[in-house]
C-alpha positions, 0 to 999 in steps of 0.5 A: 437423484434421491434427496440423500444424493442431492444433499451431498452434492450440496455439501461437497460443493459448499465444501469446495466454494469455501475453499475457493474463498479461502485459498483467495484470501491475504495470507498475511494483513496488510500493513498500512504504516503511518505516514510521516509528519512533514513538518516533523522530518522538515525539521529533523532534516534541517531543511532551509526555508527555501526547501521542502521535507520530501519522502519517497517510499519504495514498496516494503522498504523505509522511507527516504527524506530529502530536502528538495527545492520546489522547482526540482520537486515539480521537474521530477513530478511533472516533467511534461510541465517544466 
């Protein structure tokens, strides 16, 4: 294979490992939001003190927060426990 041969198939596998590459990149950023302030819903909920502020986020959708006792909090965490 000639140097003018070689050079091109250096260049066309160069062309093709970079479209690899892209074709394996995000399409769009991710979105990393920001967490809530528990504190902040706790008292946006009005929670009574014997409760905590507890939020469930679905992947692509907006938080839900409740007001929820710490022994049904522990039941739906661990339920093996309790």
């Amino acid at each position: 294979m000639s140097k003018r041969n070689a050079y091109k198939v250096s260049r066309a596998l160069t062309v093709v490992s970079l479209f690899l590459l892209a074709s394996c990149a995000a399409q769009e950023p991710l979105e990393f939001r920001p967490r809530p302030d528990m504190t902040e819903v706790a008292r946006q909920l009005d929670c009574p003190s014997d409760t905590k502020a507890t939020c469930i986020e679905r992947i692509g959708r907006p938080y839900s927060c409740y007001c929820m006792d710490e022994d049904a909090l522990k039941k739906i965490l661990e339920p093996d426990k309790y």
